[in-house]
mmCIF file as Biopython writes it, N, C-alpha, C and O atoms, coordinates in Angstrom:
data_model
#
loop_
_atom_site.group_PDB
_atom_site.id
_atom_site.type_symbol
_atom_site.label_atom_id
_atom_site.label_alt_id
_atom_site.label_comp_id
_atom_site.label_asym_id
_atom_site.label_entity_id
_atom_site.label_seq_id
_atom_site.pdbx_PDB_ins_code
_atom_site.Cartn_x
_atom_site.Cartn_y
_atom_site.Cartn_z
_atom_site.occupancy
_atom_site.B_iso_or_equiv
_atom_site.auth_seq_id
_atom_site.auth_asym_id
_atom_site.pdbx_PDB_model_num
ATOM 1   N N  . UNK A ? 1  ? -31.229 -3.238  54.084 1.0 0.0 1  A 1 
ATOM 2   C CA . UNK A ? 1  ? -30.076 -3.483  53.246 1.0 0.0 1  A 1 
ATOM 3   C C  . UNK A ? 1  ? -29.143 -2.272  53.312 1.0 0.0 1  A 1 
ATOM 4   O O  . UNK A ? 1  ? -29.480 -1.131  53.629 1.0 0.0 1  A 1 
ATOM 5   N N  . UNK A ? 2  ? -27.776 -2.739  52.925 1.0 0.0 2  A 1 
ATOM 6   C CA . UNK A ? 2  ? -26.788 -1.596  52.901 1.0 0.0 2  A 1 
ATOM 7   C C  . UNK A ? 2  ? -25.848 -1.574  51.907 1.0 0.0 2  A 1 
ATOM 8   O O  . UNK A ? 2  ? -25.102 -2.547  51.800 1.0 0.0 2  A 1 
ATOM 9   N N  . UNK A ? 3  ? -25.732 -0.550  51.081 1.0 0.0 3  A 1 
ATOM 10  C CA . UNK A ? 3  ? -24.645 -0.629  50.462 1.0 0.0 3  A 1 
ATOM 11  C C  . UNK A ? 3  ? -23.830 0.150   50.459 1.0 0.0 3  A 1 
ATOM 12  O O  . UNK A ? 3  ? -24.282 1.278   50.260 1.0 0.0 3  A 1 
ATOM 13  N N  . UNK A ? 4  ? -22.262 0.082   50.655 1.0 0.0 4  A 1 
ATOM 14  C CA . UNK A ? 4  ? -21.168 0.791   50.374 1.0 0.0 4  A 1 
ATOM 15  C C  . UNK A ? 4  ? -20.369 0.918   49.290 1.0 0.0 4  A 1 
ATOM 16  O O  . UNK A ? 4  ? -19.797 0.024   48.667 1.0 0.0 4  A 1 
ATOM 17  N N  . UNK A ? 5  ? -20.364 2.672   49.010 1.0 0.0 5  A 1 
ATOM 18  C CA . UNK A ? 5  ? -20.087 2.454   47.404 1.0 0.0 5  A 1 
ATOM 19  C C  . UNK A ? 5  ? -18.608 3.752   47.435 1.0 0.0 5  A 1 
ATOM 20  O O  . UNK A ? 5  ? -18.060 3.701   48.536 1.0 0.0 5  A 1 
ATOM 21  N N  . UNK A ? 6  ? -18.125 4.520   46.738 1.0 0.0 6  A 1 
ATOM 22  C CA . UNK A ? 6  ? -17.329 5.119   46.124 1.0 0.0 6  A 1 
ATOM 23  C C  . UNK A ? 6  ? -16.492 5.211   45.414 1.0 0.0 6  A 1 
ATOM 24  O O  . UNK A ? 6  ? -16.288 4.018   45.187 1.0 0.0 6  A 1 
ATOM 25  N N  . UNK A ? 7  ? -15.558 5.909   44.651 1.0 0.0 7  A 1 
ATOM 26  C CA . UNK A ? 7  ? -14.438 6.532   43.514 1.0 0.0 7  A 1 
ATOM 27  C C  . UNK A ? 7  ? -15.253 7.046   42.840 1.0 0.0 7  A 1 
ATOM 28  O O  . UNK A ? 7  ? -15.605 6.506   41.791 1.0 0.0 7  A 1 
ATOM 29  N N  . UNK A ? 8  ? -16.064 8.878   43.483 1.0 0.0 8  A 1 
ATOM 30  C CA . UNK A ? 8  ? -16.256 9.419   42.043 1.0 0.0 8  A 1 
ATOM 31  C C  . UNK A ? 8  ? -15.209 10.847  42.513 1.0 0.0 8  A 1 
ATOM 32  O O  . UNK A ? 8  ? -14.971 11.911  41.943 1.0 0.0 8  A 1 
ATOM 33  N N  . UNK A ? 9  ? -14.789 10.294  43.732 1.0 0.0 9  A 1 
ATOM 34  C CA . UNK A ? 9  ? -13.693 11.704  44.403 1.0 0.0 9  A 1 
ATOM 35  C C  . UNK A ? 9  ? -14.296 12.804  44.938 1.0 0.0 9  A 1 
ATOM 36  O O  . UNK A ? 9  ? -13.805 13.631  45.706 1.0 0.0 9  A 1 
ATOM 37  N N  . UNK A ? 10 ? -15.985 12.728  44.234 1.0 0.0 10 A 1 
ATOM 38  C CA . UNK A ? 10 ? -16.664 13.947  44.560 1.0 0.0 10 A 1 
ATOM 39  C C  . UNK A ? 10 ? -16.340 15.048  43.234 1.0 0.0 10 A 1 
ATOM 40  O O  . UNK A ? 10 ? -16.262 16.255  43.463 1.0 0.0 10 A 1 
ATOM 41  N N  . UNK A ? 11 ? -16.234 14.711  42.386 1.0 0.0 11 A 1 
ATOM 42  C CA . UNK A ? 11 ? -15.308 15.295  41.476 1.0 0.0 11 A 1 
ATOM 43  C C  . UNK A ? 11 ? -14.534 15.680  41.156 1.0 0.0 11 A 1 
ATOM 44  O O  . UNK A ? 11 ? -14.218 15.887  39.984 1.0 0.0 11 A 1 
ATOM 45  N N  . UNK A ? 12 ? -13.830 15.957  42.342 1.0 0.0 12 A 1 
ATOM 46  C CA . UNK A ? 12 ? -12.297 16.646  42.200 1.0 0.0 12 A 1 
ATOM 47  C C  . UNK A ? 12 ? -11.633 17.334  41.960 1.0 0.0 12 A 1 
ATOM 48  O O  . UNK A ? 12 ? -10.565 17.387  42.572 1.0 0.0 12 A 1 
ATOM 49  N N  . UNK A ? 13 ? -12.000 18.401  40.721 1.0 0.0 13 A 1 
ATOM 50  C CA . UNK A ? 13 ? -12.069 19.357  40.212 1.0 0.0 13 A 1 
ATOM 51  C C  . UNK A ? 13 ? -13.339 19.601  39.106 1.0 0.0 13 A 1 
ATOM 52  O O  . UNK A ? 13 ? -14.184 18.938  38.504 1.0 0.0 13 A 1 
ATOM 53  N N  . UNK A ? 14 ? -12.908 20.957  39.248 1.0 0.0 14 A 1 
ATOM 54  C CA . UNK A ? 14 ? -14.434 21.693  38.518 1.0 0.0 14 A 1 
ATOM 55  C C  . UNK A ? 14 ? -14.025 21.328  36.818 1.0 0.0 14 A 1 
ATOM 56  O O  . UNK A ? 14 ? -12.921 21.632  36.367 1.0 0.0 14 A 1 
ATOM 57  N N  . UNK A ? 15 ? -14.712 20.882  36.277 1.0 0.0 15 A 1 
ATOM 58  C CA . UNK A ? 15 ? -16.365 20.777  36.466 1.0 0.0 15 A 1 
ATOM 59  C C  . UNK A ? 15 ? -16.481 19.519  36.797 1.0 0.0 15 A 1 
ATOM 60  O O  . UNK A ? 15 ? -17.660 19.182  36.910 1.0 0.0 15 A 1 
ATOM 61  N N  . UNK A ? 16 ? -15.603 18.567  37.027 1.0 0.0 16 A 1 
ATOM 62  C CA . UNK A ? 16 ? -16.578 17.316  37.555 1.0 0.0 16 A 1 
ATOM 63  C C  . UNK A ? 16 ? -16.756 17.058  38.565 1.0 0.0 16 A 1 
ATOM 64  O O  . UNK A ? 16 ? -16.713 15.849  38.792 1.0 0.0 16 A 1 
ATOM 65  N N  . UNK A ? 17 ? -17.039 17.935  39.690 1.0 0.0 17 A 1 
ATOM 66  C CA . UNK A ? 17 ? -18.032 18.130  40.653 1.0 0.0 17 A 1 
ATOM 67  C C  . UNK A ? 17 ? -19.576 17.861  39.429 1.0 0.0 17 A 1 
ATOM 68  O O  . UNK A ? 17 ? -20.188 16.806  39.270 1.0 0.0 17 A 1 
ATOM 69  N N  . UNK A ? 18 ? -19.735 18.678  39.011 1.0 0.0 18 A 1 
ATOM 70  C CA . UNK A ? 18 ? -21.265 18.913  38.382 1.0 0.0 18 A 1 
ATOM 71  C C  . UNK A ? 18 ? -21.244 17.774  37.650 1.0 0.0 18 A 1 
ATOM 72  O O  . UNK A ? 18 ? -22.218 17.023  37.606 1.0 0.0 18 A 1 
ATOM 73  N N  . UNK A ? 19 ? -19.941 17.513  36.903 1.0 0.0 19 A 1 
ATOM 74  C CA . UNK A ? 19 ? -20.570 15.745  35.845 1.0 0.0 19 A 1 
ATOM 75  C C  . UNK A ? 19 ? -20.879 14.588  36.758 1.0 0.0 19 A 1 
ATOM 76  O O  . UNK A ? 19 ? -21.599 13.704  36.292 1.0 0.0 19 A 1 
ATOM 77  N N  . UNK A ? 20 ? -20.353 14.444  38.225 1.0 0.0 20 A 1 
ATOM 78  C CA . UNK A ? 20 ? -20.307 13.181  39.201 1.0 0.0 20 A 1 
ATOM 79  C C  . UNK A ? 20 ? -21.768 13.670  39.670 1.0 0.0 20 A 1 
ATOM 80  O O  . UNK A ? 20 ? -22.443 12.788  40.200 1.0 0.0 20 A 1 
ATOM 81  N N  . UNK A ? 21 ? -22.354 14.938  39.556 1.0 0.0 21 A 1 
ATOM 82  C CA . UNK A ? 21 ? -23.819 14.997  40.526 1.0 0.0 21 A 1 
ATOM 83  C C  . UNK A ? 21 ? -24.646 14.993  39.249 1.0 0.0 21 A 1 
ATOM 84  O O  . UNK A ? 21 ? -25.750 15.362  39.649 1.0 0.0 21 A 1 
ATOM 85  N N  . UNK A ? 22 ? -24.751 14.759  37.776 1.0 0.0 22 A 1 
ATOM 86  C CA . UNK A ? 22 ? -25.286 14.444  36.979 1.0 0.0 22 A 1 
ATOM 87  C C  . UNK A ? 22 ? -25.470 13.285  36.864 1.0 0.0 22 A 1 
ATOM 88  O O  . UNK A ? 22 ? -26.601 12.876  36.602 1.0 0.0 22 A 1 
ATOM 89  N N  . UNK A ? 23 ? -24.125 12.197  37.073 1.0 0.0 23 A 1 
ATOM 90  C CA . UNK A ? 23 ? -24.159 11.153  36.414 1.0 0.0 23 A 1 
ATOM 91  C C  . UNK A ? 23 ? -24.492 9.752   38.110 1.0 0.0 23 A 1 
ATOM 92  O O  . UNK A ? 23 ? -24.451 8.524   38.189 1.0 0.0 23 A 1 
ATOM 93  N N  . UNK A ? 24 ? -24.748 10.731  38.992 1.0 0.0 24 A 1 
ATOM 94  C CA . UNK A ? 24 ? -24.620 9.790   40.230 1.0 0.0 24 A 1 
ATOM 95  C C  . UNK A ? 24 ? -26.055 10.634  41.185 1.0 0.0 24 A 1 
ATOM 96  O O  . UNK A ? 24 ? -26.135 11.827  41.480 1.0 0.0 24 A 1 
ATOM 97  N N  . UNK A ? 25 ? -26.645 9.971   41.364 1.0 0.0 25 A 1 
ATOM 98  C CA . UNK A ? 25 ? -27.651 10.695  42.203 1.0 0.0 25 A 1 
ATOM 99  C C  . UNK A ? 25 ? -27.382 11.115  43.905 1.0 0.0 25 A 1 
ATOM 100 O O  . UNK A ? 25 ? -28.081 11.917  44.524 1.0 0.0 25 A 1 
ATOM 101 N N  . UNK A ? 26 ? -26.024 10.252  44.553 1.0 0.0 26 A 1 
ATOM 102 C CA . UNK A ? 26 ? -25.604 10.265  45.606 1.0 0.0 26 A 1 
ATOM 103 C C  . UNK A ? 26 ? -24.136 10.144  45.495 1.0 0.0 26 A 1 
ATOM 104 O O  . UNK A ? 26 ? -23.615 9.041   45.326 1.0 0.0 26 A 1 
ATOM 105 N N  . UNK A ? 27 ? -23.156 11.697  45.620 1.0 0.0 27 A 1 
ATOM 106 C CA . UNK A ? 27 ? -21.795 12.025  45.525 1.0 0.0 27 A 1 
ATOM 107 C C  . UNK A ? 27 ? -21.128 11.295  46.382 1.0 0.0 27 A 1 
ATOM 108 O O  . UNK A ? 27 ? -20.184 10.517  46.240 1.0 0.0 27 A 1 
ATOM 109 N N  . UNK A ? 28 ? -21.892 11.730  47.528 1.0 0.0 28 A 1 
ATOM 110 C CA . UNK A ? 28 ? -20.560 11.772  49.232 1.0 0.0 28 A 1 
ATOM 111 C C  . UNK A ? 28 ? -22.356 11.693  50.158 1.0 0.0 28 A 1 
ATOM 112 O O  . UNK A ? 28 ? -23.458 12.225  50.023 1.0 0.0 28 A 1 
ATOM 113 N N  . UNK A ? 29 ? -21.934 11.043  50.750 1.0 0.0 29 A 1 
ATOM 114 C CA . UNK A ? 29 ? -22.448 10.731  52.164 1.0 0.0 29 A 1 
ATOM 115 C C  . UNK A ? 29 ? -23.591 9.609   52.291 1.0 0.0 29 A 1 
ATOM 116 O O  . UNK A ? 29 ? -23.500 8.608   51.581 1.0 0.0 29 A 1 
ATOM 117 N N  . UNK A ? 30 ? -24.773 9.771   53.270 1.0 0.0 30 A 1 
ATOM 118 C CA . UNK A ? 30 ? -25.929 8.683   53.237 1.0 0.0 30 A 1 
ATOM 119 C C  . UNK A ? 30 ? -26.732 8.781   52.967 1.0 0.0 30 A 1 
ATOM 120 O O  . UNK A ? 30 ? -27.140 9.853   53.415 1.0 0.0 30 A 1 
ATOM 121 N N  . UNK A ? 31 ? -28.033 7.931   51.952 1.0 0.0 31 A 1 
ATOM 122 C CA . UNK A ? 31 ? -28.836 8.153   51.164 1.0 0.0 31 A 1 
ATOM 123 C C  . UNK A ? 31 ? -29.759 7.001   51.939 1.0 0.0 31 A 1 
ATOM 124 O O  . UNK A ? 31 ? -29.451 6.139   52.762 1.0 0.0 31 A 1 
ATOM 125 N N  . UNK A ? 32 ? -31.052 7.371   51.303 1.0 0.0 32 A 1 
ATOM 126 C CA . UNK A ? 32 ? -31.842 5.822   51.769 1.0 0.0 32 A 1 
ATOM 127 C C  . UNK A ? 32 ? -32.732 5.892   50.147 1.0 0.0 32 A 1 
ATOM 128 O O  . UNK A ? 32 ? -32.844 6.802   49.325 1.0 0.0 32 A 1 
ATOM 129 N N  . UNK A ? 33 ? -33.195 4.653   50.182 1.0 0.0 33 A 1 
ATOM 130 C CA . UNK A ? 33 ? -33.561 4.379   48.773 1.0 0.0 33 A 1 
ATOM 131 C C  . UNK A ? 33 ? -34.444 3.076   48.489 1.0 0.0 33 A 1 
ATOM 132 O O  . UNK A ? 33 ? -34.025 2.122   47.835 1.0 0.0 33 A 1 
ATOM 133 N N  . UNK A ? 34 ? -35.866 3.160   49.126 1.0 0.0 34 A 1 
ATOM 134 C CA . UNK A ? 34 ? -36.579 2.448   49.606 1.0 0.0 34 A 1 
ATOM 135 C C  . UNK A ? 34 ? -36.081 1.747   50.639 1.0 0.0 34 A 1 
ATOM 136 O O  . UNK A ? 34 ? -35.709 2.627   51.416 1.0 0.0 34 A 1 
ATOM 137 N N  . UNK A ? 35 ? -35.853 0.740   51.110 1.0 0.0 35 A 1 
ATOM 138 C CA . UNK A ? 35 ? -35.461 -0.138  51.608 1.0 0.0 35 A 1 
ATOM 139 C C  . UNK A ? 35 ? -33.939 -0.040  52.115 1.0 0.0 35 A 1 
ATOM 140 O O  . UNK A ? 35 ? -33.490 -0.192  53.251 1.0 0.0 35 A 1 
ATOM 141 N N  . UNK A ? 36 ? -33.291 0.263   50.904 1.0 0.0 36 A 1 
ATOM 142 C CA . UNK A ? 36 ? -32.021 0.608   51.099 1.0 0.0 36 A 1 
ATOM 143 C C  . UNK A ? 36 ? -30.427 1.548   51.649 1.0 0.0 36 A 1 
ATOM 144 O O  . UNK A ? 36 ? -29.686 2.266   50.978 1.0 0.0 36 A 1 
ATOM 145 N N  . UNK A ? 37 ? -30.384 1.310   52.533 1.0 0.0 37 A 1 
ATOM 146 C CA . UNK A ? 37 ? -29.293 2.780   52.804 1.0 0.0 37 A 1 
ATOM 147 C C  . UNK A ? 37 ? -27.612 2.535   51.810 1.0 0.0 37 A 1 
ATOM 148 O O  . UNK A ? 37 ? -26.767 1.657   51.636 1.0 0.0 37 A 1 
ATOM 149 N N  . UNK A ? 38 ? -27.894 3.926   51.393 1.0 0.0 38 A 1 
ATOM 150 C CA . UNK A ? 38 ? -26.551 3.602   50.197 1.0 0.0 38 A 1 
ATOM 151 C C  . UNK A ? 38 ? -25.613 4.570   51.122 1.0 0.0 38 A 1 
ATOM 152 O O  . UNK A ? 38 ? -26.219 5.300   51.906 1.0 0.0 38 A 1 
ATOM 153 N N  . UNK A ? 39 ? -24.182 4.639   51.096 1.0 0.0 39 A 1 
ATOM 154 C CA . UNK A ? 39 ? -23.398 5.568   51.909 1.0 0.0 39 A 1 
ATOM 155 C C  . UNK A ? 39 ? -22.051 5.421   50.485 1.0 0.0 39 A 1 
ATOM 156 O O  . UNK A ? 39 ? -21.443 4.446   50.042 1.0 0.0 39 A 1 
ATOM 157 N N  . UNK A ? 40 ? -22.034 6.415   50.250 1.0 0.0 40 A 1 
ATOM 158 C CA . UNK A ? 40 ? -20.955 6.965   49.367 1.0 0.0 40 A 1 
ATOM 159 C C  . UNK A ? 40 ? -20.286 7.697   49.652 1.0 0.0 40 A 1 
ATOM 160 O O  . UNK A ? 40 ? -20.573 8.830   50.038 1.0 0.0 40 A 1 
ATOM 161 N N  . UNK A ? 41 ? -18.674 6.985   49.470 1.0 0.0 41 A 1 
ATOM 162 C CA . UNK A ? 41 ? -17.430 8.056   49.695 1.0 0.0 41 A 1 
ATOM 163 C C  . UNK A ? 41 ? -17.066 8.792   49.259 1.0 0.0 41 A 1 
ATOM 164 O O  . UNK A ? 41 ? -17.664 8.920   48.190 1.0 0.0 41 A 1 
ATOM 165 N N  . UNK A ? 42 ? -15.989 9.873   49.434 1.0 0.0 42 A 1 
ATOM 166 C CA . UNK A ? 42 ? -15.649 10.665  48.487 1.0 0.0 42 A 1 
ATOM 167 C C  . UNK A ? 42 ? -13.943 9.976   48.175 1.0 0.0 42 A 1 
ATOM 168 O O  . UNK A ? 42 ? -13.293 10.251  47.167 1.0 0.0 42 A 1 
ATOM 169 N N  . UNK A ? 43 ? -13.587 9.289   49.009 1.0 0.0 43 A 1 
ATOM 170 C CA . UNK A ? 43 ? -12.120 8.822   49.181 1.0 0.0 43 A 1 
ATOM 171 C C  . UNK A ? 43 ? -11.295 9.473   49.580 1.0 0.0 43 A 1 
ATOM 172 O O  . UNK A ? 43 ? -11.703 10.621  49.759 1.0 0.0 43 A 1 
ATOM 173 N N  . UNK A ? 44 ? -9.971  9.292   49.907 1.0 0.0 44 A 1 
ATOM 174 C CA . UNK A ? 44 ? -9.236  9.695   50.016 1.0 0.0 44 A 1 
ATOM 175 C C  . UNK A ? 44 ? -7.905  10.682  49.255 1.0 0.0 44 A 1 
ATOM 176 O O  . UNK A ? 44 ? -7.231  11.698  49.424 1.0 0.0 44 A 1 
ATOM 177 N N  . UNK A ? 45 ? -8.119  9.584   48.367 1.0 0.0 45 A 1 
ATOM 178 C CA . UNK A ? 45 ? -6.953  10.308  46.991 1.0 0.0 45 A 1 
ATOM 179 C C  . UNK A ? 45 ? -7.298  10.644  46.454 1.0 0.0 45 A 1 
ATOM 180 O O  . UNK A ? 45 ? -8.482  10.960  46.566 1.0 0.0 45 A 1 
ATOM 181 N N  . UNK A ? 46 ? -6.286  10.993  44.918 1.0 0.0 46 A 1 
ATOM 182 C CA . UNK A ? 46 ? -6.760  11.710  43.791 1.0 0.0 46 A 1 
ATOM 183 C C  . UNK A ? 46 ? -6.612  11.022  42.662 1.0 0.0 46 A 1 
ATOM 184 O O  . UNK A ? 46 ? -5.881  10.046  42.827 1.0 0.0 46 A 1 
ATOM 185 N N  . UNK A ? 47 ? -6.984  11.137  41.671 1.0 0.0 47 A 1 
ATOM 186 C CA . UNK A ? 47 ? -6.918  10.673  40.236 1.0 0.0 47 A 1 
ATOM 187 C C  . UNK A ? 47 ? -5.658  12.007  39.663 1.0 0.0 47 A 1 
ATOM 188 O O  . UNK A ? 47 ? -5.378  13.109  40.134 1.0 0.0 47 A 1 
ATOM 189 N N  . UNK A ? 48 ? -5.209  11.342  38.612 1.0 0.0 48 A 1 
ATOM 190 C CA . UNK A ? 48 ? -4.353  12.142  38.035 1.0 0.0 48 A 1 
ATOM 191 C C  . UNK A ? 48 ? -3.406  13.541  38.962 1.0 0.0 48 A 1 
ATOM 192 O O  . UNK A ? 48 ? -2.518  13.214  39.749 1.0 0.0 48 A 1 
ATOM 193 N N  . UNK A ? 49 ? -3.664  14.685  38.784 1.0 0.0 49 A 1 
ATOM 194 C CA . UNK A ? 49 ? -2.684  15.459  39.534 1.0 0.0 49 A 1 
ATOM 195 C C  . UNK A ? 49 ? -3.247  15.360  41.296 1.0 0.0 49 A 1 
ATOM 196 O O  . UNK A ? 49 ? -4.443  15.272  41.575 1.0 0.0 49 A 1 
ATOM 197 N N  . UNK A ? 50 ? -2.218  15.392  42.276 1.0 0.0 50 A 1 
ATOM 198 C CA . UNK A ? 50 ? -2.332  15.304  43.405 1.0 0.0 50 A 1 
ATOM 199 C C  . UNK A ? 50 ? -3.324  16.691  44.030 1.0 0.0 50 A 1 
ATOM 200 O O  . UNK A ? 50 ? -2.830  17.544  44.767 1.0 0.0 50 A 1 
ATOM 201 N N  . UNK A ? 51 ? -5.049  16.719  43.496 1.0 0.0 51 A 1 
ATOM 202 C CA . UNK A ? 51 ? -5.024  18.247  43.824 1.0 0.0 51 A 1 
ATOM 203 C C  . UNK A ? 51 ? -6.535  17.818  43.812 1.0 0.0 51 A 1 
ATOM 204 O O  . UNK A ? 51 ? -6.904  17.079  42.899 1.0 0.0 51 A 1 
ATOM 205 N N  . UNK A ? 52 ? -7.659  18.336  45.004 1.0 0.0 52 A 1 
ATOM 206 C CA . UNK A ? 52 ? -8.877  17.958  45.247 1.0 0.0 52 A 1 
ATOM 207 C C  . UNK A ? 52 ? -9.385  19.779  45.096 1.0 0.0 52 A 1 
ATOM 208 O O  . UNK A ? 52 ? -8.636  20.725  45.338 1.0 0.0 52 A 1 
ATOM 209 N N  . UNK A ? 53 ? -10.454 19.853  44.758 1.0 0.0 53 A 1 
ATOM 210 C CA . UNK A ? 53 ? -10.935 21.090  44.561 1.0 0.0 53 A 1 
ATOM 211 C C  . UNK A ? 53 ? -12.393 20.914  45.241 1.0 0.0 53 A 1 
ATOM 212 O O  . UNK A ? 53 ? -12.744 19.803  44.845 1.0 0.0 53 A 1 
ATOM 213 N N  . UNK A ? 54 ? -13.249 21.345  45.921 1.0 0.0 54 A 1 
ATOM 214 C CA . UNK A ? 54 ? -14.528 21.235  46.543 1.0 0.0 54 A 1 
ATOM 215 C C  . UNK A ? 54 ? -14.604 20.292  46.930 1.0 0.0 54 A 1 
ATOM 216 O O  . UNK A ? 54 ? -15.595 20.217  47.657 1.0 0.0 54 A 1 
ATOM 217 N N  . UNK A ? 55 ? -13.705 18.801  46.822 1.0 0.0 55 A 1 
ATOM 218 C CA . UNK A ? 55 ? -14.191 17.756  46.813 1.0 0.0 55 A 1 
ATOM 219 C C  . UNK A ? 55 ? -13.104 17.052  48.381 1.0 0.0 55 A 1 
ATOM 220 O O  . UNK A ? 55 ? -12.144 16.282  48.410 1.0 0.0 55 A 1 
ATOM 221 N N  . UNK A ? 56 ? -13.712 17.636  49.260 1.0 0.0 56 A 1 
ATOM 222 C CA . UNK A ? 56 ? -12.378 17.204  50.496 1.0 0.0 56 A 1 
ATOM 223 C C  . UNK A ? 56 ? -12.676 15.843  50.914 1.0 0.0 56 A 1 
ATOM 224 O O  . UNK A ? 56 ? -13.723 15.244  51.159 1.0 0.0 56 A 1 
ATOM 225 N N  . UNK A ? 57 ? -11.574 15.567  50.922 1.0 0.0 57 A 1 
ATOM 226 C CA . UNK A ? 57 ? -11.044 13.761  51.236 1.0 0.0 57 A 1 
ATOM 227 C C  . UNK A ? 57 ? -11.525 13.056  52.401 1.0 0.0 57 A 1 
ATOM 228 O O  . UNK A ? 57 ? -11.363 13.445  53.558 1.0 0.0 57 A 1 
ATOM 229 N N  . UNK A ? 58 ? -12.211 11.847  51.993 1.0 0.0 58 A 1 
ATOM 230 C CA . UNK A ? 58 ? -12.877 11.382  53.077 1.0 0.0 58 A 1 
ATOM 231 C C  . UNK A ? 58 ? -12.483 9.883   53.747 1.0 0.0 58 A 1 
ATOM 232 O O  . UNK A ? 58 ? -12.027 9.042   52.971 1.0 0.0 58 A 1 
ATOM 233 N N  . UNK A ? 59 ? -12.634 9.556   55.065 1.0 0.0 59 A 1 
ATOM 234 C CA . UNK A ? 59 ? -12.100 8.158   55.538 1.0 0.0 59 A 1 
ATOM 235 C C  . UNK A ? 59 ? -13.121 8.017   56.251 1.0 0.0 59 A 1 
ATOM 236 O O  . UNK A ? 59 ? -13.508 8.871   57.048 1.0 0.0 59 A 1 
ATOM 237 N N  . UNK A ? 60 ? -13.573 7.122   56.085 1.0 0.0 60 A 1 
ATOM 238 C CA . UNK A ? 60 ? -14.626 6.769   56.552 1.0 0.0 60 A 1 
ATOM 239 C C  . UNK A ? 60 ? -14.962 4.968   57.662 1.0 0.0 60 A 1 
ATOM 240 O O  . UNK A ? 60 ? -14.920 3.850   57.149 1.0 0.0 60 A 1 
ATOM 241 N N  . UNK A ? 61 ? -15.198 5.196   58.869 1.0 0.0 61 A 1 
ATOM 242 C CA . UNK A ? 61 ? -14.995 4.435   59.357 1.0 0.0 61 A 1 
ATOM 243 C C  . UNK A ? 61 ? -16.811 3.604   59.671 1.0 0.0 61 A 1 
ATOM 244 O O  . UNK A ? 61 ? -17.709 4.192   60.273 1.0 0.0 61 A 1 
ATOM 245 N N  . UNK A ? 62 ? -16.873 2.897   59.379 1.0 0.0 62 A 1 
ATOM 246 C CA . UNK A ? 62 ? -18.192 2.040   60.020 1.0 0.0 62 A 1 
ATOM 247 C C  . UNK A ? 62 ? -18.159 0.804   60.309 1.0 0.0 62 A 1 
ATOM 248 O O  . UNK A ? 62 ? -17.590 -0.094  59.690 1.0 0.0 62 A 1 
ATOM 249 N N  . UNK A ? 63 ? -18.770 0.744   61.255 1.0 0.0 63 A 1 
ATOM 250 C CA . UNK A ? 63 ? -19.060 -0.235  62.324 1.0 0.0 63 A 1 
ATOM 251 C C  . UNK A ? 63 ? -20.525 -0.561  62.079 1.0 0.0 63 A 1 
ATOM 252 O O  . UNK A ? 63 ? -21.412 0.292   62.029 1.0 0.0 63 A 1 
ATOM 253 N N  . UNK A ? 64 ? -20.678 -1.698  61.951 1.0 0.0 64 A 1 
ATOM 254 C CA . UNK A ? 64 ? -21.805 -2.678  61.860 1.0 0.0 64 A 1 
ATOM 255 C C  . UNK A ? 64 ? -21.784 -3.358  63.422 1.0 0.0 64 A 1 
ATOM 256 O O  . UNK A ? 64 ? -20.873 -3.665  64.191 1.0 0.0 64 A 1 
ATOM 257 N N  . UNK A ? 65 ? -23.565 -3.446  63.496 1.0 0.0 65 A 1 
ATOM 258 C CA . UNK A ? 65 ? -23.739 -4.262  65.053 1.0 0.0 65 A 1 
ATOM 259 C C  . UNK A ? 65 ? -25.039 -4.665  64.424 1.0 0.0 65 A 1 
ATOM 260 O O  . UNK A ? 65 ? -25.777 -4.287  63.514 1.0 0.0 65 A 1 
ATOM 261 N N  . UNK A ? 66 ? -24.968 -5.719  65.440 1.0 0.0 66 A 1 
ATOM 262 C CA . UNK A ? 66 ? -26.825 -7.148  64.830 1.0 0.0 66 A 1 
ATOM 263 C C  . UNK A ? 66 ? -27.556 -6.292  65.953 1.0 0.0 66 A 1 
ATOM 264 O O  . UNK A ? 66 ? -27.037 -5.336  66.530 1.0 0.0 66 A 1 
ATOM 265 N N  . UNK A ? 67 ? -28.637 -6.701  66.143 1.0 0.0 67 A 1 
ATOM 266 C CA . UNK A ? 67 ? -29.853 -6.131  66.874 1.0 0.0 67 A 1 
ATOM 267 C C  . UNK A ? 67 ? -29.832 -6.972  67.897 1.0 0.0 67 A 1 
ATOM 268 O O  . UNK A ? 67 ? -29.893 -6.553  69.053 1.0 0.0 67 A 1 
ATOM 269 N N  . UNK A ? 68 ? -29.700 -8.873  67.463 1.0 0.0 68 A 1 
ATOM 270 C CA . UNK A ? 68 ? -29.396 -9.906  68.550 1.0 0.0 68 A 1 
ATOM 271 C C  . UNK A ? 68 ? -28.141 -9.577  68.825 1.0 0.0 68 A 1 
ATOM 272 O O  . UNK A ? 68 ? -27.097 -9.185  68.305 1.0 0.0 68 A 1 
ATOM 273 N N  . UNK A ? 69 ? -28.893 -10.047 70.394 1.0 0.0 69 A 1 
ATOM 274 C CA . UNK A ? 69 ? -27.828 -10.189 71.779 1.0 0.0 69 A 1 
ATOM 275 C C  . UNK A ? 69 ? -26.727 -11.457 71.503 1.0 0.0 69 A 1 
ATOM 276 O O  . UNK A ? 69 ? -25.880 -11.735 72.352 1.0 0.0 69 A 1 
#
């Protein structure tokens, strides 16, 4: 299984860097979780002022392929 998830920005600014890795067990990138691979963005934009702090902007491209030919 797969899931694609994001908008926590990565926090965006300090301190919610530390409240998004409290309140989210997986910020930014790929996780597995029994069975599951979770992949979390950080996004692109911003919430409120135009200004990312630790939290650099992500685009993320994936490509899915079947195993059958």
């Amino acid at each position: 299984d797969l899931q694609l998830s994001g908008h926590t920005h990565g926090g965006q600014l300090w301190p919610g860097e530390y409240l998004a890795e409290l309140a989210n067990p997986t910020v930014a990138g790929l996780e597995r979780y029994g069975d599951t691979q979770l992949y979390v963005s950080r996004g692109a934009g911003a919430w409120g002022p135009p200004v990312r702090v630790g939290a650099p902007s992500d685009i993320t491209v994936v490509e899915l392929a079947s195993k059958q030919a």
